[in-house]
N, C-alpha and C positions, 0 to 999 in steps of 0.2 A: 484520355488516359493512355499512358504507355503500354507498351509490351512487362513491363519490371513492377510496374504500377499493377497491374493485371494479375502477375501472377502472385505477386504479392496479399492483394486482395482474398485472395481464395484462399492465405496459410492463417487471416486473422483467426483468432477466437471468437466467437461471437458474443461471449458475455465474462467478462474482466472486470474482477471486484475494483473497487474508487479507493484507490490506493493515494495515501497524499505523507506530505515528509513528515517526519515525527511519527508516523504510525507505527505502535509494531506489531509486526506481521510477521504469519506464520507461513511459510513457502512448503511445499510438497514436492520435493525432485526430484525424478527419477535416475537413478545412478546405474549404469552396468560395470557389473566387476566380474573380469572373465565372460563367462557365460551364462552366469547369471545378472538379473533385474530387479533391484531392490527401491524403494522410495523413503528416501533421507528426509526428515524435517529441520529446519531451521528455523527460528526463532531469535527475531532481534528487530532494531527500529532503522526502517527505513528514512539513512539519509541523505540518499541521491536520488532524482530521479531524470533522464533522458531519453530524448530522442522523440518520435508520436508513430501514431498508426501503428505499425505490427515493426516495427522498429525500437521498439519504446521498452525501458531497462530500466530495474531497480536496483541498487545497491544496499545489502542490508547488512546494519553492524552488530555482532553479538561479542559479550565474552566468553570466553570457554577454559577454562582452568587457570582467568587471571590475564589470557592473551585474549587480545580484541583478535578477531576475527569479521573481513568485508568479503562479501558473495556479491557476485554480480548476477542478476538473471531477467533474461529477455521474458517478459510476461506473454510475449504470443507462443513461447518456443512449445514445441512438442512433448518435452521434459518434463518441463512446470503443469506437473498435476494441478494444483491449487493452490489459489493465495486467500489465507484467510486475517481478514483483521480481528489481533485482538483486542487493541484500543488505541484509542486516538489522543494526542498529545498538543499544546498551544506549543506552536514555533513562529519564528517572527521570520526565518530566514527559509533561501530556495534550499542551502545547501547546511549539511548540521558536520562540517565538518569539526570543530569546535571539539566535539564527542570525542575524538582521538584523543586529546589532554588530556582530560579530565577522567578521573576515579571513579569508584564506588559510587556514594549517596550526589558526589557533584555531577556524576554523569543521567542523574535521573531527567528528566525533561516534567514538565507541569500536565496534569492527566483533564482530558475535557469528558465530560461525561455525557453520550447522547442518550436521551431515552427515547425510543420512537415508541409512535402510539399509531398504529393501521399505514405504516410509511411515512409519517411524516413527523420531524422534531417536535419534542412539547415546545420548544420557540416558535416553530414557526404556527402552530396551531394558535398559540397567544397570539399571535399577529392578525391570523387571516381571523379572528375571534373577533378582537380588536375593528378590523378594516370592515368586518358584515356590520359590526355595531354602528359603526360612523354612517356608511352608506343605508339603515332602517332609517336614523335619524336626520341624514339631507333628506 
C-alpha cells in the first residue's frame, strides 16, 4: 500500500449503510453558515453512484417546489452525518438518469418491499428453509 492509500485508509468510516441506485435516502449534512453549524436533510432517490473505498459518491435527485434538484455527496466525508434508507426501488439500470424527463406519477420508480426477520429477507429464509429440507432428505 501506498503513502495516499494509507492515509486514505484512516479518513474511511467504518460502517456505511448498502446504499444501491433507486434507493431513496435520506442524507444528514452538515452545513456552516457563518459561524454557525447546522445539519440540512435531503431526501430523494439516489441515481448515481461512483467511485469505491472512501472515494465513493452518491448523487441524489429530489424535487423541491417543481425543480429537480442533484446533491452530490462523498459517503466517507466528514459532513455526511448519516445516510438513512428509506426504501428500496426495482431498477434495471447503473445509472437512473432517465428521472430528468420525466414528471410527477412517471417519475415514480416501482417500490420492492423487504421484510427482514432476525437479519435476514423472508426470501432468503424461504431458501435456506427450502435447502435444510432437501439436505434432511438426501
Amino acid at each position: 500500500m501506498n503513502l495516499v492509500d494509507q492515509i486514505e485508509q484512516k479518513e474511511m468510516k467504518e460502517k456505511t449503510p448498502e446504499v444501491r441506485i433507486g434507493d431513496t435516502a435520506r442524507v444528514h449534512f452538515r452545513i456552516v453558515e457563518g459561524n454557525k453549524e447546522r445539519v440540512q436533510v435531503v431526501e430523494g432517490v439516489v441515481i448515481k453512484m461512483r467511485g469505491s473505498q472512501n472515494r465513493k459518491t452518491i448523487t441524489v435527485r429530489k424535487v423541491s417546489f417543481g425543480v429537480g434538484v442533484e446533491r452530490i455527496f462523498p459517503l466517507h466525508s466528514p459532513r455526511v452525518e448519516k445516510v438513512e434508507i428509506v426504501k428500496h426501488a426495482k431498477v434495471r439500470q447503473a445509472k437512473l438518469y432517465y428521472l430528468r424527463e420525466l414528471r410527477g406519477k412517471a417519475a415514480r420508480l416501482k417500490e420492492i418491499r423487504v421484510q427482514r426477520v432476525k437479519g435476514k429477507s423472508k426470501a432468503s429464509k424461504k431458501k435456506s428453509k427450502a435447502k435444510a429440507k432437501a439436505e434432511t432428505e438426501a
